[in-house]
Each structure stands twice: as C-alpha cells, then as structure tokens.
PyMOL commands that place a pseudoatom at each C-alpha (Angstrom):
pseudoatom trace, name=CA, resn=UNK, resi=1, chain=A, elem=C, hetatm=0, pos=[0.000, 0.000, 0.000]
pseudoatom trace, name=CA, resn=UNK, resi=2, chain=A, elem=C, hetatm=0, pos=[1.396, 3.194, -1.043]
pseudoatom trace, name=CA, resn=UNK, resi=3, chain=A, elem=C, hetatm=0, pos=[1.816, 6.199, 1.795]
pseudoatom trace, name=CA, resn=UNK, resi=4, chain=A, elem=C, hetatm=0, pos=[-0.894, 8.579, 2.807]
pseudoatom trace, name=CA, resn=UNK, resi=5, chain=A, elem=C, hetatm=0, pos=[-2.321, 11.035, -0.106]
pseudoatom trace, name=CA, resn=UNK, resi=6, chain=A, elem=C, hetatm=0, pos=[-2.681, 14.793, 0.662]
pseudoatom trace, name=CA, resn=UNK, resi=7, chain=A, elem=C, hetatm=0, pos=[-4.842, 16.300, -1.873]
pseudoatom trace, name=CA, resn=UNK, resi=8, chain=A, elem=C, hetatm=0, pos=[-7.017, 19.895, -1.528]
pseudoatom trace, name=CA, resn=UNK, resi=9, chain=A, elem=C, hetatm=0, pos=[-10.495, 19.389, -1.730]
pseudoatom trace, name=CA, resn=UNK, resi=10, chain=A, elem=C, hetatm=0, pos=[-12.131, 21.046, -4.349]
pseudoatom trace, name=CA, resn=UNK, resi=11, chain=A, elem=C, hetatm=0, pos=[-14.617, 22.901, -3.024]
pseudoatom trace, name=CA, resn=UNK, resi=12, chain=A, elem=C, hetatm=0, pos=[-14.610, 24.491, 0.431]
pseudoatom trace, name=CA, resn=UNK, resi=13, chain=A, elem=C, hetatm=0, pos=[-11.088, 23.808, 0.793]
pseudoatom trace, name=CA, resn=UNK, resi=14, chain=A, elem=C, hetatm=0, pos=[-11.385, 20.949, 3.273]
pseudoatom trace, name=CA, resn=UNK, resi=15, chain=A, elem=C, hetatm=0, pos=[-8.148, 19.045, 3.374]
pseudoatom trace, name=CA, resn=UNK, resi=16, chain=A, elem=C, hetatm=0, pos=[-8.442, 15.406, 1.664]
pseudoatom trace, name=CA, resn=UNK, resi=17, chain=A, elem=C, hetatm=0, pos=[-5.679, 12.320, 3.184]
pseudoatom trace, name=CA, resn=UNK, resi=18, chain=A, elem=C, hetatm=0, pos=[-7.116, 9.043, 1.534]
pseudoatom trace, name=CA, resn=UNK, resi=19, chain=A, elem=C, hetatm=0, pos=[-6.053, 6.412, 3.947]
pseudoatom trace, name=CA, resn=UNK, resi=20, chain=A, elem=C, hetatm=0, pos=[-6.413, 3.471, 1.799]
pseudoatom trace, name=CA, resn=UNK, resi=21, chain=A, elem=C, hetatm=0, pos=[-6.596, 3.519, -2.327]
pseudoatom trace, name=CA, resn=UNK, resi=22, chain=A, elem=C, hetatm=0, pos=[-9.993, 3.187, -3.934]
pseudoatom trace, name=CA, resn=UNK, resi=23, chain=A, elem=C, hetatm=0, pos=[-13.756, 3.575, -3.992]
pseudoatom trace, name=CA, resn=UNK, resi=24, chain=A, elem=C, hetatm=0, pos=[-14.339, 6.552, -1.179]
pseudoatom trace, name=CA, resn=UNK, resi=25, chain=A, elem=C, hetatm=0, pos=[-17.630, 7.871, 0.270]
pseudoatom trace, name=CA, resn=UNK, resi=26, chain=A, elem=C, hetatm=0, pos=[-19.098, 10.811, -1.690]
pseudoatom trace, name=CA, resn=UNK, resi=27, chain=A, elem=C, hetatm=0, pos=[-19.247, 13.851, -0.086]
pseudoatom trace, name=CA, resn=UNK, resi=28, chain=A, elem=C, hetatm=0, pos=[-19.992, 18.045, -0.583]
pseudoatom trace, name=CA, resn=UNK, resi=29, chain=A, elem=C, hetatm=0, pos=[-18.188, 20.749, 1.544]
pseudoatom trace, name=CA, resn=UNK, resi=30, chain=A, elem=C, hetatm=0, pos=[-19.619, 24.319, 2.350]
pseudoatom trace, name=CA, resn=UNK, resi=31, chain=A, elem=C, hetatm=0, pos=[-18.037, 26.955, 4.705]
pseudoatom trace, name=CA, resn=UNK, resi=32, chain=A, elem=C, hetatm=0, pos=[-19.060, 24.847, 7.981]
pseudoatom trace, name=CA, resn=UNK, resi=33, chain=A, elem=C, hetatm=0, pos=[-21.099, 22.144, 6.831]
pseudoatom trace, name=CA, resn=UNK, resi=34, chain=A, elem=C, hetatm=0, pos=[-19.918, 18.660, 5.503]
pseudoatom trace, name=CA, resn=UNK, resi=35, chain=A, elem=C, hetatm=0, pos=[-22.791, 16.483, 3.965]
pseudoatom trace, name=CA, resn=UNK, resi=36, chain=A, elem=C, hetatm=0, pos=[-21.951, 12.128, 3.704]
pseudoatom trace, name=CA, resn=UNK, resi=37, chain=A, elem=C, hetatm=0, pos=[-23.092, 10.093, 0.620]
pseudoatom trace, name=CA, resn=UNK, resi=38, chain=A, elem=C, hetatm=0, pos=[-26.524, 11.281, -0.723]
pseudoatom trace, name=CA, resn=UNK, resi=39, chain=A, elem=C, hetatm=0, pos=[-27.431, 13.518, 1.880]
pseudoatom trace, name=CA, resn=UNK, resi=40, chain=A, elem=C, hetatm=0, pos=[-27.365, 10.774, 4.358]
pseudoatom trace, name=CA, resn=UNK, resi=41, chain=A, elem=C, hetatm=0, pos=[-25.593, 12.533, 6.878]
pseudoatom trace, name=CA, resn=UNK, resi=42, chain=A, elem=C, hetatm=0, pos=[-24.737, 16.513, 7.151]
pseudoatom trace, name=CA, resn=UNK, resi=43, chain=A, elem=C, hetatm=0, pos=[-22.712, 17.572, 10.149]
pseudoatom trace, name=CA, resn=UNK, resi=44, chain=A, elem=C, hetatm=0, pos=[-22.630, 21.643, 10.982]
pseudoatom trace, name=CA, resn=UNK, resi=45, chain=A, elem=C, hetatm=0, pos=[-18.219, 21.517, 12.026]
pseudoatom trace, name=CA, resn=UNK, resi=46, chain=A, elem=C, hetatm=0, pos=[-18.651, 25.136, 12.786]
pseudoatom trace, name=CA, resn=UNK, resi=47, chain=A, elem=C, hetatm=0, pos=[-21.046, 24.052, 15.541]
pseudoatom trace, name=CA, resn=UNK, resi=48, chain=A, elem=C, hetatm=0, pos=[-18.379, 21.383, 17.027]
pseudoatom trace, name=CA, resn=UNK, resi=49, chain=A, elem=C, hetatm=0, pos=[-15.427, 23.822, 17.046]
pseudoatom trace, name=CA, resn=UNK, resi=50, chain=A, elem=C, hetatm=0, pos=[-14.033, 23.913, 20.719]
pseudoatom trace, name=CA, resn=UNK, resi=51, chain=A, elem=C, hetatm=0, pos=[-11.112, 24.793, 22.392]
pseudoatom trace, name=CA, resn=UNK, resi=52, chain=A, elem=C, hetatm=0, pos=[-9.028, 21.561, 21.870]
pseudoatom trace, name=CA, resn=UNK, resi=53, chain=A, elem=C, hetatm=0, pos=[-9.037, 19.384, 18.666]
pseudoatom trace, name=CA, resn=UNK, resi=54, chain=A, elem=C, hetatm=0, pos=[-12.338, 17.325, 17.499]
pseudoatom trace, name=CA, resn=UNK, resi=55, chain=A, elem=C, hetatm=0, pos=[-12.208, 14.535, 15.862]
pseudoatom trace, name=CA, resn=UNK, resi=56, chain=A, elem=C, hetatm=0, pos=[-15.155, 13.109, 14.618]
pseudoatom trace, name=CA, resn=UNK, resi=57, chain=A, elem=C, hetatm=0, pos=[-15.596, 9.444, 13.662]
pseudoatom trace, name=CA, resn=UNK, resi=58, chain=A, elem=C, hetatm=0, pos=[-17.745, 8.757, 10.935]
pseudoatom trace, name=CA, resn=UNK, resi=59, chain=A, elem=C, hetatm=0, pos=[-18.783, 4.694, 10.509]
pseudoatom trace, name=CA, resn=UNK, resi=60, chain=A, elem=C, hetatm=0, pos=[-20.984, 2.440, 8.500]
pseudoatom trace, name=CA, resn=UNK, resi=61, chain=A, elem=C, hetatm=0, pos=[-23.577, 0.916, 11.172]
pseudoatom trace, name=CA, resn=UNK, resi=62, chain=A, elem=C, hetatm=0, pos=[-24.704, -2.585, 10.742]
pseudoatom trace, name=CA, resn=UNK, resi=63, chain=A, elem=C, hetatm=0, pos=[-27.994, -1.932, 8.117]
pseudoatom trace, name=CA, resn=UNK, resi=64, chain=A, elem=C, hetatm=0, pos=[-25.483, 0.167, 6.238]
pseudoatom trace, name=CA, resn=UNK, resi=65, chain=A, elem=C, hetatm=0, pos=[-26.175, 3.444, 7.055]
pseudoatom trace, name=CA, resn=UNK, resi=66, chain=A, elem=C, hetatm=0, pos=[-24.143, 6.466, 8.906]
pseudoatom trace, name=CA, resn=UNK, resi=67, chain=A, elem=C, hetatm=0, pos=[-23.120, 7.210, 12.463]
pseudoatom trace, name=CA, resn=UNK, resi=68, chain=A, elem=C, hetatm=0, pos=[-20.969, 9.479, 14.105]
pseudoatom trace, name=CA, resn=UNK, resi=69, chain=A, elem=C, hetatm=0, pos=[-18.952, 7.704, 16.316]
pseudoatom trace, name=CA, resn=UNK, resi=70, chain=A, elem=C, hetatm=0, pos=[-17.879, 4.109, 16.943]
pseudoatom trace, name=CA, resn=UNK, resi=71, chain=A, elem=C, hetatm=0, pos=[-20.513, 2.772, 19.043]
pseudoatom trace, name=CA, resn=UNK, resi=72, chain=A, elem=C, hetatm=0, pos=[-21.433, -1.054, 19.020]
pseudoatom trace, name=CA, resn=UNK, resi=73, chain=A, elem=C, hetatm=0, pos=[-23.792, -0.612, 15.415]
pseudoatom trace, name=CA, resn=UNK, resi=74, chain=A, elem=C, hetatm=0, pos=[-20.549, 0.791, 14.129]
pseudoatom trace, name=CA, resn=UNK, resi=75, chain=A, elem=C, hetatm=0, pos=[-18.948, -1.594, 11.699]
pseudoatom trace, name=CA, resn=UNK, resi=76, chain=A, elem=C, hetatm=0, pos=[-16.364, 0.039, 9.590]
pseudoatom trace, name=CA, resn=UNK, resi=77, chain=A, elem=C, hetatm=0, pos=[-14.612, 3.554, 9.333]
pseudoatom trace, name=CA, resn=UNK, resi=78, chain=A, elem=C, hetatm=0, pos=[-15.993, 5.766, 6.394]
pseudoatom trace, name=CA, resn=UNK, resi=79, chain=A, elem=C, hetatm=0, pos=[-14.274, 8.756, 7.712]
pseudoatom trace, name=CA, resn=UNK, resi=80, chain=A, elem=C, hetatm=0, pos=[-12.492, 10.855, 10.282]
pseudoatom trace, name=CA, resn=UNK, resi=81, chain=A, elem=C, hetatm=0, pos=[-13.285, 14.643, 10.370]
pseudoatom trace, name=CA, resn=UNK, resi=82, chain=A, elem=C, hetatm=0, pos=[-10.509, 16.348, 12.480]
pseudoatom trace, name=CA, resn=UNK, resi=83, chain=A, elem=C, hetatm=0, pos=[-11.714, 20.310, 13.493]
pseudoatom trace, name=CA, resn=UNK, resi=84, chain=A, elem=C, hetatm=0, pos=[-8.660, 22.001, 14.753]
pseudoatom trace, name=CA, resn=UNK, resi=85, chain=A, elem=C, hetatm=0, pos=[-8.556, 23.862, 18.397]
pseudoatom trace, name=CA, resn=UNK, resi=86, chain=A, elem=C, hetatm=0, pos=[-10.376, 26.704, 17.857]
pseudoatom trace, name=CA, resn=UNK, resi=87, chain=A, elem=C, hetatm=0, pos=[-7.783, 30.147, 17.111]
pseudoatom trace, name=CA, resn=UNK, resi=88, chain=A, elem=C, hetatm=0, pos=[-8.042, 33.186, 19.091]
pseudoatom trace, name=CA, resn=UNK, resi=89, chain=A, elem=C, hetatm=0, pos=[-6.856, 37.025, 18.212]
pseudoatom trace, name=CA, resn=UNK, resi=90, chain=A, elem=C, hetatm=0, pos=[-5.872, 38.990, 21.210]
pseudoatom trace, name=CA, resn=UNK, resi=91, chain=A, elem=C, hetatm=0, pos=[-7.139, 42.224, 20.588]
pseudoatom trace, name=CA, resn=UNK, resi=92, chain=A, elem=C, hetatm=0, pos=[-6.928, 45.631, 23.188]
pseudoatom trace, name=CA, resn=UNK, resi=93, chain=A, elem=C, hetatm=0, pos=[-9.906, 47.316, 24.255]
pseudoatom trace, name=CA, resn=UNK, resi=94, chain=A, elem=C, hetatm=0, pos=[-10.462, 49.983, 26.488]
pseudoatom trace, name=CA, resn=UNK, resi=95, chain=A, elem=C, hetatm=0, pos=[-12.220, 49.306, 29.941]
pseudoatom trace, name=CA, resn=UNK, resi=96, chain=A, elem=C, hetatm=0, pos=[-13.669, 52.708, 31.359]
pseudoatom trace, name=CA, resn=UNK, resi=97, chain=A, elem=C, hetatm=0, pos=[-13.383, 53.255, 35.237]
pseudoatom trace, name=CA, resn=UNK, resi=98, chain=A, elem=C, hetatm=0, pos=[-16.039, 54.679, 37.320]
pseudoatom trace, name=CA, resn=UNK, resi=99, chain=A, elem=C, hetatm=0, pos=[-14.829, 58.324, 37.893]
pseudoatom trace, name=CA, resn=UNK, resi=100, chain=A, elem=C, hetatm=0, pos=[-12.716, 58.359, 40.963]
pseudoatom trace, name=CA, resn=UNK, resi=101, chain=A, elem=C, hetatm=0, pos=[-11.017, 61.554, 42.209]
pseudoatom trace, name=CA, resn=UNK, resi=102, chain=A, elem=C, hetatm=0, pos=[-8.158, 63.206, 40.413]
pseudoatom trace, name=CA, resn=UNK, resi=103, chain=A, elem=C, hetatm=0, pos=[-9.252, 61.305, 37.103]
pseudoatom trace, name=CA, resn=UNK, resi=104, chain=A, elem=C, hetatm=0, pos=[-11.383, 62.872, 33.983]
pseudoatom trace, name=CA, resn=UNK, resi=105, chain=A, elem=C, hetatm=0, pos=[-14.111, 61.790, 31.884]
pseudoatom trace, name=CA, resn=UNK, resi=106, chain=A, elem=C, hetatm=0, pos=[-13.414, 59.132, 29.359]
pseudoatom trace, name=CA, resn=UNK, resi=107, chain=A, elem=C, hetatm=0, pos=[-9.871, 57.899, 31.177]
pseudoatom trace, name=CA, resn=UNK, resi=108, chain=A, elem=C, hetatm=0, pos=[-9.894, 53.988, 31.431]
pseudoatom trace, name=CA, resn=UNK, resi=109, chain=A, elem=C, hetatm=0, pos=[-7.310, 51.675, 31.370]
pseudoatom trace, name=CA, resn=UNK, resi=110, chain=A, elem=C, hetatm=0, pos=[-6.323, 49.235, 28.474]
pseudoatom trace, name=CA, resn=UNK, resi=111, chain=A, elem=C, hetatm=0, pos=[-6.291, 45.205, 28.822]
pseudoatom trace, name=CA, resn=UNK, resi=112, chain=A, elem=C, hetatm=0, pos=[-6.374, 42.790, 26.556]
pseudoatom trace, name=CA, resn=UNK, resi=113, chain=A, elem=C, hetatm=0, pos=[-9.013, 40.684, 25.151]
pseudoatom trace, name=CA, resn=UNK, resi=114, chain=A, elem=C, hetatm=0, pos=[-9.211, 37.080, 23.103]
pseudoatom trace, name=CA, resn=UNK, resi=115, chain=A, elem=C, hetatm=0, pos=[-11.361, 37.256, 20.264]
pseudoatom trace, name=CA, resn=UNK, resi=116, chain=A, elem=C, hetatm=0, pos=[-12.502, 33.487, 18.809]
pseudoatom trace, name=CA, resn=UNK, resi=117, chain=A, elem=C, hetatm=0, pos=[-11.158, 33.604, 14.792]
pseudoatom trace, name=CA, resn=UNK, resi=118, chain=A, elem=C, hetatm=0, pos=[-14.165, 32.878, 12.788]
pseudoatom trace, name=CA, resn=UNK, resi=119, chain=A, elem=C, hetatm=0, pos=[-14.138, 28.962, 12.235]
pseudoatom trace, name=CA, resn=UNK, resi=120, chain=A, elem=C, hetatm=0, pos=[-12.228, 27.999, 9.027]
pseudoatom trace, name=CA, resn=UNK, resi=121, chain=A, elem=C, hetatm=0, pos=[-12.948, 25.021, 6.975]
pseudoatom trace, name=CA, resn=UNK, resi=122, chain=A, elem=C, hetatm=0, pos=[-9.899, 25.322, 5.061]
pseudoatom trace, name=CA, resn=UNK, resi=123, chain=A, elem=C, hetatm=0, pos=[-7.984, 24.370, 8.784]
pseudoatom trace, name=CA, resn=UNK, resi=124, chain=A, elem=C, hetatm=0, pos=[-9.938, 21.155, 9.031]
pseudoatom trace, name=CA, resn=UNK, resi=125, chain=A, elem=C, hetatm=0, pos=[-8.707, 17.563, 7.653]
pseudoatom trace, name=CA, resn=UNK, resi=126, chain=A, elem=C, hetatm=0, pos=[-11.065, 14.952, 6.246]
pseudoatom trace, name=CA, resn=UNK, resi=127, chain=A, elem=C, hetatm=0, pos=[-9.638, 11.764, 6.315]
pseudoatom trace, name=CA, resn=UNK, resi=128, chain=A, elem=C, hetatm=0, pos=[-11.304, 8.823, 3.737]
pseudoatom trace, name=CA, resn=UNK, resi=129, chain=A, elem=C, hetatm=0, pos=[-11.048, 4.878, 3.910]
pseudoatom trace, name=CA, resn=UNK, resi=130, chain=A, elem=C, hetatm=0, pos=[-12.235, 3.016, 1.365]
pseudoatom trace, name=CA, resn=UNK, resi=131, chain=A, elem=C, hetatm=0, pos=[-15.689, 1.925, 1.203]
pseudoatom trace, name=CA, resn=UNK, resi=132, chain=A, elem=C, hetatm=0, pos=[-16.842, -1.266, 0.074]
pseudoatom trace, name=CA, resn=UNK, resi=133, chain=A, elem=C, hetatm=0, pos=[-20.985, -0.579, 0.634]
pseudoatom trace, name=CA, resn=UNK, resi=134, chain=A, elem=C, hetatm=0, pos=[-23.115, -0.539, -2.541]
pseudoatom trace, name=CA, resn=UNK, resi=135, chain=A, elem=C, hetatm=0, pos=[-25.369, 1.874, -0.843]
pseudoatom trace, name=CA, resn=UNK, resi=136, chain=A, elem=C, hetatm=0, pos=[-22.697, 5.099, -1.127]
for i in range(1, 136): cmd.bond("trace and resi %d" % i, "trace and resi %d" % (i + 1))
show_as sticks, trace
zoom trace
C-alpha cells in the first residue's frame, strides 16, 4: 500500500488524506457544513469547534447506514473529520473606570481581550477509507 495522499479538496477547501486507495464515500463541503453520501448525513463543524481538537468518527452501522462515532452498530470507518482547536486574536480594548477623584471623563485603562477567529474550513482535515458498501 502506497503512503498517505494529501490532496485539496475542491470545493470548500477541506483538506483530503485518503487512507487506503480506492472507492471513497461521496461527499460536498460548504463553509461549515460537511454532507456524507446522498445527503445521508450533514454535520454543521462550525457548531463542534471547541477549544481543543475534534475529531469526529464517521462509521458504517450494521444496516449500512451512517453514524458518528464508533458505538457497538458501528462496523467500519468511512471517515475521520478532524476540526482544529479553535484560534483566538488577542485584541486591546479599552475598559472605562467609574470616575474616581483626580481622574477625567473618558480615562480607562487598556487590557487585553481574546477574540474566537471565525471557524475555518480550510484548517480542518477529512480523512477517507475506502468503502466497500453498494449503498454510497
């Protein structure tokens, strides 16, 4: 078996790694959504964005359909969606004091505040096995 693939996605910029040659799932990539086979299964990534990395599992159950997850109806990868930590900007804002003797209106002092980067699908990695179901 040759070594792990990295191709760009073509159309939300999803990263591709094909983790075993042939037949893959079929899938369609917006700005935060990801949608499995023929609309079988749509997950919002935007909406699982956290503060460490997600990885999402994505499995053929035993009547052939999709999960997330490798529970006991799980039966063979499909997929693995990883969503990176989420990024923060630190940005400085101004915090304005009560008015306390010897200062004037509109004196404040500065501190520093982390912003969440708006979620990027072009940061997350979708990684394909090869599927062997007749049903995607």
């Amino acid at each position: 078996m040759e070594d792990k693939v990295m191709r760009t996605a073509e159309t939300a910029g999803i990263q591709v790694m094909e983790k075993e040659e042939g037949k893959h799932i079929d899938y369609q990539v917006t700005s935060k959504k990801i949608t499995f086979g023929d609309d079988e299964l749509t997950i919002n990534l935007a909406s699982r964005e956290r503060d460490y990395e997600t990885v999402l599992d994505i499995c053929l159950d035993t009547e052939d359909g999709l999960v997330i997850g490798v529970g006991e109806n799980a039966k063979k990868y499909v997929a693995q969606v990883v969503i990176p930590a989420r990024a923060y900007e630190t940005v400085e804002g101004e915090v304005v004091m009560e008015m306390g003797e010897g200062q004037q209106e509109g004196e404040g002092r500065y501190q520093t505040v982390s912003v969440p980067v708006p979620f990027d699908m072009n940061k997350c990695t979708l990684i394909l096995w090869k599927v062997v179901s007749s049903n995607l």
